[in-house]
Each structure stands twice: as structure tokens, then as C-alpha cells.
C-alpha positions as semicolon CSV with decimal commas, in nm:
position;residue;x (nm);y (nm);z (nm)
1;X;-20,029;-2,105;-3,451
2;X;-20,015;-2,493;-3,335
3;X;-20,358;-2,688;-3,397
4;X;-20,410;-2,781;-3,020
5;X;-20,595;-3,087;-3,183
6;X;-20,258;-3,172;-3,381
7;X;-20,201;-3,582;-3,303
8;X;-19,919;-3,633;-3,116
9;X;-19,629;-3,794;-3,255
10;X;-19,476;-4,105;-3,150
11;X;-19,155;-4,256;-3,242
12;X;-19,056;-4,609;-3,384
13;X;-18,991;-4,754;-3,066
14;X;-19,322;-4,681;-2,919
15;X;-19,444;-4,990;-2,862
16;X;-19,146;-5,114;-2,733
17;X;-19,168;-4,826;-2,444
18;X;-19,532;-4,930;-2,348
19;X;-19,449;-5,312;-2,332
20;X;-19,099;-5,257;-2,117
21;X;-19,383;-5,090;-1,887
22;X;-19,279;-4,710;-1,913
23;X;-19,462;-4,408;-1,820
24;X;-19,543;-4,221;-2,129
25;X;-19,583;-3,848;-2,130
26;X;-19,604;-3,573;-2,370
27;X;-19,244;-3,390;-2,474
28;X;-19,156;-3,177;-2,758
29;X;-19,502;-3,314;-2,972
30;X;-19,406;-3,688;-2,923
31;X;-19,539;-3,904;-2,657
32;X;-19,192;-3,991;-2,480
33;X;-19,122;-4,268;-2,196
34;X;-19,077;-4,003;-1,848
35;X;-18,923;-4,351;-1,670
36;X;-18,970;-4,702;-1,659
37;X;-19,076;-4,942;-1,372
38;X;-18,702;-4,952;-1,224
39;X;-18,729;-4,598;-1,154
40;X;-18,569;-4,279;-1,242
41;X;-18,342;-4,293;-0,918
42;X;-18,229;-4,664;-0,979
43;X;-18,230;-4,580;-1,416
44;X;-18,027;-4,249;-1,338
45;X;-17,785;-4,463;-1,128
46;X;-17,758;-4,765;-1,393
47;X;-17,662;-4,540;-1,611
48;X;-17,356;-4,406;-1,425
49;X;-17,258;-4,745;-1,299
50;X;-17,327;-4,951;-1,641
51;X;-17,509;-4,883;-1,942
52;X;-17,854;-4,724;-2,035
53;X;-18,018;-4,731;-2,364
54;X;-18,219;-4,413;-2,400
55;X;-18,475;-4,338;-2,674
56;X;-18,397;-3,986;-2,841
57;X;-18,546;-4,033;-3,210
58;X;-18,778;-3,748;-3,146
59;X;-18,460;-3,564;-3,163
60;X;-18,381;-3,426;-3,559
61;X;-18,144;-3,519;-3,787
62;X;-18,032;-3,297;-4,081
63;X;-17,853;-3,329;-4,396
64;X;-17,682;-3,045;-4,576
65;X;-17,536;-3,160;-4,955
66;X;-17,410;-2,921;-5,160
67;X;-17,551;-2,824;-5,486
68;X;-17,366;-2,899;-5,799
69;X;-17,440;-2,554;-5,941
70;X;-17,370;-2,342;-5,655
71;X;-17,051;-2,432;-5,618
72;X;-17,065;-2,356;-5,246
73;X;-16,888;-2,590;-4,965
74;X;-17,159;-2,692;-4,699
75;X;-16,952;-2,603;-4,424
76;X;-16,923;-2,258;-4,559
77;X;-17,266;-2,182;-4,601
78;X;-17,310;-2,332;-4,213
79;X;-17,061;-2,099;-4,040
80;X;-17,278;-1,808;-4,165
81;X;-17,525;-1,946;-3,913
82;X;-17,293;-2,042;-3,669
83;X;-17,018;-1,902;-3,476
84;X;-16,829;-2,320;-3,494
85;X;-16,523;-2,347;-3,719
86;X;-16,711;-2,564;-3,947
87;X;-16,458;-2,593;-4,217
88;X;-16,226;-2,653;-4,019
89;X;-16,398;-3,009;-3,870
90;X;-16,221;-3,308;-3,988
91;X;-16,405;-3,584;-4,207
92;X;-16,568;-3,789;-3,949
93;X;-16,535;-3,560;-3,663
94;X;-16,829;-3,428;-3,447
95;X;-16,864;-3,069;-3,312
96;X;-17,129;-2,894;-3,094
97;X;-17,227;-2,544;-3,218
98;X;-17,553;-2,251;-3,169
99;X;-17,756;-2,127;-3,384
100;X;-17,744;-1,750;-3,318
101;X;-17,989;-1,449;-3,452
102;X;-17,866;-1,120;-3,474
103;X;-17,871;-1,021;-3,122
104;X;-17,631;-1,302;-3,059
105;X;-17,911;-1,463;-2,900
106;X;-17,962;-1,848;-2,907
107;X;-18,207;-1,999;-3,140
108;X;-18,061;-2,372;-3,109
109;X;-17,790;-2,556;-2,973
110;X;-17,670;-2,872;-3,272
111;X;-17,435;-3,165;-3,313
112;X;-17,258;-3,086;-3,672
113;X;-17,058;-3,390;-3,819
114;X;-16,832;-3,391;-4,094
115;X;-16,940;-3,715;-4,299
116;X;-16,702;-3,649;-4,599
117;X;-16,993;-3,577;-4,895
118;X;-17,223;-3,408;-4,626
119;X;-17,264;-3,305;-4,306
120;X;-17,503;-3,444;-4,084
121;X;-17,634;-3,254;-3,803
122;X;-17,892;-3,328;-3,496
123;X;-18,077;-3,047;-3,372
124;X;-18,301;-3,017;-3,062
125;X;-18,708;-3,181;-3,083
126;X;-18,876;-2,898;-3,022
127;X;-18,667;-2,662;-3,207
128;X;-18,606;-2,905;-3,525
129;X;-18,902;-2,746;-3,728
130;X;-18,794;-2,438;-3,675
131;X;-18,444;-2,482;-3,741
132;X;-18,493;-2,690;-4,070
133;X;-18,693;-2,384;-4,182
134;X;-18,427;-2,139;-4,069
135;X;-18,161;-2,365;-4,272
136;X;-18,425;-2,384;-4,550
137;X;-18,450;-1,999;-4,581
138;X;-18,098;-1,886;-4,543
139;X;-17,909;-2,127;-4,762
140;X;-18,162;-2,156;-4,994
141;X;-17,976;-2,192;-5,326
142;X;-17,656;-2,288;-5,155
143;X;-17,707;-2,617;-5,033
144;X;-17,989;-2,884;-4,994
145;X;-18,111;-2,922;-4,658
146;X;-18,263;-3,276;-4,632
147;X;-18,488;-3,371;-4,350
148;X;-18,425;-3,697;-4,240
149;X;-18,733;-3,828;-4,116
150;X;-18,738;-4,194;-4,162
151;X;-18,440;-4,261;-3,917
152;X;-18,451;-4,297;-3,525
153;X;-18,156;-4,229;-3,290
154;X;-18,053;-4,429;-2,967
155;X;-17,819;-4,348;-2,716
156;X;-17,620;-4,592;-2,513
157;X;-17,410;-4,416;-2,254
158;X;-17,229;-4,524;-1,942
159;X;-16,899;-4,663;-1,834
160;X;-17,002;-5,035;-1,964
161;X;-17,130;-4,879;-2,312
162;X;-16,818;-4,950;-2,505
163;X;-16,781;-5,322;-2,380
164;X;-17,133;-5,384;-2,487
165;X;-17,140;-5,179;-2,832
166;X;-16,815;-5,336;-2,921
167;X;-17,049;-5,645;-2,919
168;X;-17,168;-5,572;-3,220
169;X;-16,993;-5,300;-3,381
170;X;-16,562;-5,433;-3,278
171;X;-16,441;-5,061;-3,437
172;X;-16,637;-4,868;-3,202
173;X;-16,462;-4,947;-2,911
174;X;-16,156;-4,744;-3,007
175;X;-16,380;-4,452;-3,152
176;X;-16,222;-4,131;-3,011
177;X;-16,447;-3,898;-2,840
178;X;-16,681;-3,662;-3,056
179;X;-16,643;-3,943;-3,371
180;X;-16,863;-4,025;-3,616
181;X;-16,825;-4,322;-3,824
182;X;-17,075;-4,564;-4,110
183;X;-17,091;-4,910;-3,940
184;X;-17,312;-5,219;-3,963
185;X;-17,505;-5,367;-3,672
186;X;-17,645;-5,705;-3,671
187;X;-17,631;-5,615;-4,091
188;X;-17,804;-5,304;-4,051
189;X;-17,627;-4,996;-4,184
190;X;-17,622;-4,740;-3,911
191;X;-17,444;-4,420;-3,794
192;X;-17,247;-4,436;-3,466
193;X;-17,103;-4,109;-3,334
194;X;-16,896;-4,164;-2,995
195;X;-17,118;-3,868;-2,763
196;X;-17,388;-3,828;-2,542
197;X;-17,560;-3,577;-2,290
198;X;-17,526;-3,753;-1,983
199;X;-17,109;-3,673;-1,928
200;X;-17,078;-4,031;-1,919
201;X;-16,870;-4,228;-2,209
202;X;-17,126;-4,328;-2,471
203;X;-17,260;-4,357;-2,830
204;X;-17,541;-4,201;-3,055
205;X;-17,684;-4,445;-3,310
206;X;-17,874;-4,308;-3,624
207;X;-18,048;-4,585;-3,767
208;X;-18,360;-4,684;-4,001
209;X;-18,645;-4,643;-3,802
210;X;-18,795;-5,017;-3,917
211;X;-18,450;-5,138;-3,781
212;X;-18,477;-4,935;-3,433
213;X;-18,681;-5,188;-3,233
214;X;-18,454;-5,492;-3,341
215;X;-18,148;-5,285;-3,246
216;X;-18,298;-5,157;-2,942
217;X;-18,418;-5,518;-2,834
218;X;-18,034;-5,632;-2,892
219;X;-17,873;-5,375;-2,685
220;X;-18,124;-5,401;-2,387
221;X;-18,081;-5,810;-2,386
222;X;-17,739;-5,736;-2,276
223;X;-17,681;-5,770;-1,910
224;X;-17,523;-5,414;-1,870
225;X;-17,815;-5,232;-2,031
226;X;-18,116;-5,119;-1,904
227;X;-18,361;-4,881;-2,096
228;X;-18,372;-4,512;-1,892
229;X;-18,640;-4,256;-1,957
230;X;-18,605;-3,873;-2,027
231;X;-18,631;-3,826;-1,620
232;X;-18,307;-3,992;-1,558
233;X;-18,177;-3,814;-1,879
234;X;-18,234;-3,437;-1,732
235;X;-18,079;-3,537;-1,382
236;X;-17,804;-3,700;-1,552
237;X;-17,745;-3,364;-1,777
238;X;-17,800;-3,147;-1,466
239;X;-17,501;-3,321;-1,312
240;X;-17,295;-3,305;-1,611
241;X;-17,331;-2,899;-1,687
242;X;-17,527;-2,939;-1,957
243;X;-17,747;-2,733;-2,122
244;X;-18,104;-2,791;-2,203
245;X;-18,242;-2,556;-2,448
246;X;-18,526;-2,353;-2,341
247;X;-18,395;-2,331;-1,989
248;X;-18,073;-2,273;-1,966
249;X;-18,020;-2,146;-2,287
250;X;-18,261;-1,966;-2,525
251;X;-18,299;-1,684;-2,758
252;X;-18,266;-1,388;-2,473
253;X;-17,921;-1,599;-2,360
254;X;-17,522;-1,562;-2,549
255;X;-17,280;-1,795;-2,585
256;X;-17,068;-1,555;-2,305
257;X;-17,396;-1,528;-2,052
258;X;-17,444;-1,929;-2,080
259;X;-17,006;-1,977;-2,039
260;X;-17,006;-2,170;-2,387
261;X;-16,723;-1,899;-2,484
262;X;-16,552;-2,259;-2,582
263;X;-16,796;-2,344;-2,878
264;X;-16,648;-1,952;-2,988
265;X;-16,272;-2,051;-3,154
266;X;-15,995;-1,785;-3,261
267;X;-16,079;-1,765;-3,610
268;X;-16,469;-1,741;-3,604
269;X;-16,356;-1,429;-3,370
270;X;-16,151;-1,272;-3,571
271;X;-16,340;-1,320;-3,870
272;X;-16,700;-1,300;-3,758
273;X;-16,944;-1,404;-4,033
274;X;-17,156;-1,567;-3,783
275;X;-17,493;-1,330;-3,680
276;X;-17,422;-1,145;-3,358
277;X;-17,089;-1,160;-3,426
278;X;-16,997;-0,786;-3,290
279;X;-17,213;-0,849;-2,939
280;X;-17,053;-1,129;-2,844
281;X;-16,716;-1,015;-2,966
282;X;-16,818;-0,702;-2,750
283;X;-16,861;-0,920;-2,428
284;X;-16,598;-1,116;-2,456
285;X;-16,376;-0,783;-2,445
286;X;-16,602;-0,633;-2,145
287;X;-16,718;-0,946;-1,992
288;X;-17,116;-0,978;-1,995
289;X;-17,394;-0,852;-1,734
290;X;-17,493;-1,229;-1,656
291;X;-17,338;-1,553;-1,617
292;X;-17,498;-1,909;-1,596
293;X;-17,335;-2,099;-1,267
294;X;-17,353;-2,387;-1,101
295;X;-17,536;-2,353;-0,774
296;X;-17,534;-2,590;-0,484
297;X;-17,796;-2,527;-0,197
298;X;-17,721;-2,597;0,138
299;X;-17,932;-2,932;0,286
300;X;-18,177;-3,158;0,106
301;X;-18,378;-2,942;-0,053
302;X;-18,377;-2,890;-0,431
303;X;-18,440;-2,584;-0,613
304;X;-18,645;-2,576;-0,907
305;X;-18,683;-2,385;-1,248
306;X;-18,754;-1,990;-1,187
307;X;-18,640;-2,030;-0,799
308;X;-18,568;-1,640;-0,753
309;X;-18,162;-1,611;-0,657
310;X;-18,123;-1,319;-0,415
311;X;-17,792;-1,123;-0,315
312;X;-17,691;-1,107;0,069
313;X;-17,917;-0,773;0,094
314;X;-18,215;-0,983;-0,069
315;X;-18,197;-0,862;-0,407
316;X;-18,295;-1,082;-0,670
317;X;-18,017;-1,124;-0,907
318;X;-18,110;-1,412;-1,109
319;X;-18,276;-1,725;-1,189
320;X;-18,277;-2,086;-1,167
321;X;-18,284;-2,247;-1,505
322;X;-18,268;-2,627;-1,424
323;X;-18,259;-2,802;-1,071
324;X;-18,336;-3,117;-0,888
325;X;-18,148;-3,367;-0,680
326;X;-17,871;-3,485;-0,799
327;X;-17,858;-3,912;-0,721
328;X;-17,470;-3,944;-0,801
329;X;-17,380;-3,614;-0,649
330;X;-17,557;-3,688;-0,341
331;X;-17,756;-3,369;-0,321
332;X;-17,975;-3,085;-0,489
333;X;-17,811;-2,935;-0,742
334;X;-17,872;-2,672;-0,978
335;X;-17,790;-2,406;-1,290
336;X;-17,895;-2,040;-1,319
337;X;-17,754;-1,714;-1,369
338;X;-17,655;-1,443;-1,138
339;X;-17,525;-1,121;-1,219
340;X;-17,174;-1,102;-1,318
341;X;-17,075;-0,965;-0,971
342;X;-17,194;-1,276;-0,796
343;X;-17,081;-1,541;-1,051
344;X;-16,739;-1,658;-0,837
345;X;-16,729;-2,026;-0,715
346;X;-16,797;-1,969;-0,383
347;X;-17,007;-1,707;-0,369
348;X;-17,278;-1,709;-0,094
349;X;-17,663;-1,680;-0,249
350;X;-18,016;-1,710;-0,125
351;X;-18,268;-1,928;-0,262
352;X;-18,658;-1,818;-0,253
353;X;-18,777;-2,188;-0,220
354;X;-19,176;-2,209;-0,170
355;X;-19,119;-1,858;-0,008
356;X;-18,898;-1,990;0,246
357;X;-18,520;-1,775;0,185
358;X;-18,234;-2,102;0,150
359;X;-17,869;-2,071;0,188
360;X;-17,639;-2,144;-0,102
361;X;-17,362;-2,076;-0,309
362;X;-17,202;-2,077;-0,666
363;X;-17,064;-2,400;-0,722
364;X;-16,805;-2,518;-0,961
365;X;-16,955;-2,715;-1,304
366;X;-16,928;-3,014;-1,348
367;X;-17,120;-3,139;-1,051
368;X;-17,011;-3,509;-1,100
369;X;-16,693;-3,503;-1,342
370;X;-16,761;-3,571;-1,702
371;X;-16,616;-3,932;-1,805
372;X;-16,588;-3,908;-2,195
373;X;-16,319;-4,126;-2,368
374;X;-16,034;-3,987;-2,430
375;X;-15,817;-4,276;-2,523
């Protein structure tokens, strides 16, 4: 049980948030900036017109080495956890992968790289002590599972983030998407993987926390850049189709209910190995009872988190997970799951909002199409 006294935790750009003016609030144990005084409209749009510089060092990072005596390959050992092909990644390639239990359930959804002596993975905040654990106790013996505590990570994502990273790191403006690469800025060694969560081009940047204020400080004196709080960040992902753990996807959800059957390659399903390997293997032969969706309701109203989703006779046959308003898309926009018989684009749906029934339908994902780099 959590000590409801337990200090929350604050990360190395703190005081940086508090004098740029931001609104702080509690997220995942860490005291996190909600918005800043621009806005989270005005940061949300920034971001897909320019650049935004987002704080996400409350997020964990993870290294697995392998041990000498073991004689076992970390990538190995990590596709017993995970249904990714992991030894298949290339050395300075990034992958997203799930952390399934035995139901084929989610436990965690992760960022593995391949950094040539190790891989490096970032996990979710408020799953990260629970997943270093999980890593701890099933590859105990097999590899060494270091938690790296003493870095912070930034993201810079938007169209303009490239121009203004290659700045001060030249190399990473040809990075290809889902890269990972050891670089210096402004003499400070850092990791700079070419992703994001906002389905805008962008960068993740692992660096020392005593280095992450000077760093952050460099990239927000750049015209293009302004700093964007975790508000902007959720409508941003909402847009995008992305998952946020704990809502759209959790431990009761499979990859095949949440339609990430893409993070599930030919090889991990032929040779299992992963837990939950014969469910999901199951549904992907017989198609599963649920389905996440997008869902687009009619007007200006937005539907939130546990909106009831009814059929045309008023049955409820699912959930909203995640919804808002969407600022790029021009309107609210949502992600739930219906059952499978409803889950075609298209489909007309109901909406319990505040008691009131709302017309809508199943909408196609991504809500605002996802501008990675693809070279």
C-alpha cells in the first residue's frame, strides 16, 4: 500500500516550470506542469505548427546489460516478456512493444532501443516501479536491469523540431524515424531517439538531469519553441491514435481489443514465447469480442472518459477511454471500444453525455494524420 503522506516527486526541471509560470499539478507521483500561461489551446497548436519542448523526465528509463556468466542475449531474455521481435531490432533502432501477463492482458506499453552493448528502454511513470520490478523478478540471473534514475528526458516535437535540433546536434536532422543515436549537445553527452507521442515529427532527449535545465533553456530560447504542458500533450495524443495507458489500454485490454495487432510480427506468432501468447494467437484467428475505435460525435460537444456508448436500440456496448476537443481537428474527438459488431468506420453510435443520448459514429484513426519523418 502507497504512504498517502509519501512526498511527491519533482523532476530536474522543476524550477524551471514554476518560473516559465506553469500550472503545476500532481501526475503519476511527480508534481508535473498541466499548461503554461500561453494556454493549452494556443501550446497544443504551437506544437503542430512549430515546435514544443515538453517535460517527460518523470517518464522511466531502463537499462538491460547482459551478464557475463549467463551467457544470455538481452534481447532474448526481453521477448519472453514481450510479444516485439526484439532480436530482430537493429543496433540503434527504436521499437514500441507491451508488456503482457498471462491473460494476454496489458501490464505496460515501452520504447525498446537497440544501443549495441544494451538496450535501453522507457517505460510509462506510473507503471515504471512496477515494471522495473517485473523485469527485476523475471530475468533475474539473466540480465542486469539498471534503473536509470539520475537522467531526465525532453521531448521536442513538431514540424520545426528538426530545423531547431539540427542547431545543435547537425546529425539529427537526417535521423530516420524510430532512431536512436549517442550525440553531444552544447558538450553534453546525451541520447537522441527520433519519436514522440504527439504524431508530429520530433525527438526524445535522455540527458543528465544536472544538464536538463541548461538544455531545456537552449531549446526554448529558440524562436520556434515554446514549452507545452501535459494538457496539450493528451489532446495532441488523442488526435494522433495514441494510446495512454490506463485508459485506453490496461491489464483487462489485448493487443487485438486495443488494434495494436501491428506491435504482434510473424515470427513472435509463430513462435510464441511471449505470455498470453495462445489468447491472442486465438483472437487473431477468431477476431476478438471488443475493439478500441475512433469515435467522432456529432456537434461541439466532447465526450469524456467512461461516456457509456449505446447501440441504435440503446444498449450499452462500450466505453469511452479518452476524449476531449480536438484544436487541430476542429472538433470533439474521442477513443473507446465497442463491441466487435459495431467497430466499422461509419458506424452510427449514441453517446450518454451528462445523461443527455448524442449522435455519433466510428471514425477512422488517425484523427489528424500522423507527420513522422520518413525521409
Amino acid at each position: 500500500m502507497t504512504d498517502s503522506t509519501e512526498a511527491i516527486k519533482t523532476t530536474a526541471l522543476h524550477a524551471l516550470h514554476v518560473e516559465l509560470g506553469a500550472r503545476m499539478v500532481p501526475f503519476a507521483g511527480y508534481d508535473m506542469p498541466v499548461q503554461y500561461p500561453l494556454g493549452i489551446l494556443k501550446e497544443h497548436q504551437h506544437t503542430r505548427d512549430k515546435a514544443g519542448l515538453f517535460d517527460v523526465s518523470h517518464m522511466g528509463q531502463v537499462r538491460l546489460k547482459p551478464i557475463a556468466s549467463a551467457g544470455v542475449d538481452p534481447a532474448s531474455a526481453l521477448e519472453t516478456l514481450v510479444p516485439g521481435d526484439i532480436k530482430g531490432l537493429a543496433v540503434g533502432r527504436t521499437r514500441y512493444t507491451l508488456f503482457l501477463n498471462e491473460q494476454g492482458g496489458i501490464l505496460d506499453d515501452l520504447m525498446v532501443t537497440n544501443a549495441g552493448d544494451h538496450l535501453f528502454l522507457v517505460v510509462n511513470a506510473a507503471c515504471k516501479e512496477q515494471d522495473i520490478a517485473h523485469l527485476r523478478g523475471k530475468l533475474a540471473g539473466l540480465v542486469e536491469v539498471e534503473y536509470l534514475a539520475d537522467l531526465a528526458l525532453l521531448a521536442l516535437q513538431g514540424p520545426m523540431a528538426a530545423e531547431v535540433m539540427a542547431r545543435f546536434v547537425p546529425e539529427a536532422a537526417t535521423m530516420p524515424f524510430m532512431s536512436c543515436r549517442s550525440a553531444q549537445f552544447n558538450g553534453v553527452p546525451v541520447t537522441l531517439t527520433r519519436s514522440g507521442y504527439t504524431g508530429e515529427d520530433g525527438y526524445e532527449l535522455s540527458c543528465p538531469n544536472d544538464a536538463a535545465e541548461a538544455i531545456a533553456r537552449a531549446l526554448l530560447a529558440e524562436a520556434e519553441v515554446e514549452a507545452i504542458g501535459l494538457g496539450a500533450r493528451d489532446s495532441l495524443r488523442l488526435e494522433a491514435g495514441l494510446c495512454l495507458y490506463g485508459h485506453d489500454i490496461d491489464t483487462t485490454t489485448t493487443p487485438v481489443d486495443g488494434a495494436l495487432e501491428w506491435t504482434l510480427p510473424k515470427r513472435r506468432r509463430a513462435e510464441g514465447g511471449f505470455p498470453g501468447h495462445a489468447i491472442i494467437v486465438q483472437q487473431l484467428a477468431d477476431g476478438a469480442s471488443r475493439r478500441r475505435v475512433g469515435i467522432q460525435p456529432e456537434g461541439r460537444q466532447p465526450a469524456r472518459e467512461h461516456t457509456d456508448i449505446l447501440d441504435a436500440n440503446g444498449t450499452k456496448i462500450g466505453e469511452i477511454t479518452s476524449g476531449g476537443f480536438g484544436p487541430t481537428a476542429g472538433a470533439p474527438v474521442a477513443m473507446g471500444y465497442v463491441d466487435r459488431a459495431h467497430a466499422a468506420v461509419g458506424t452510427p453510435l449514441t453517446l450518454m453525455v451528462r445523461g443527455k443520448p448524442l449522435p455519433a459514429r466510428v471514425a477512422a484513426l488517425p484523427f489528424v494524420p500522423q507527420r513522422y519523418y520518413r525521409g
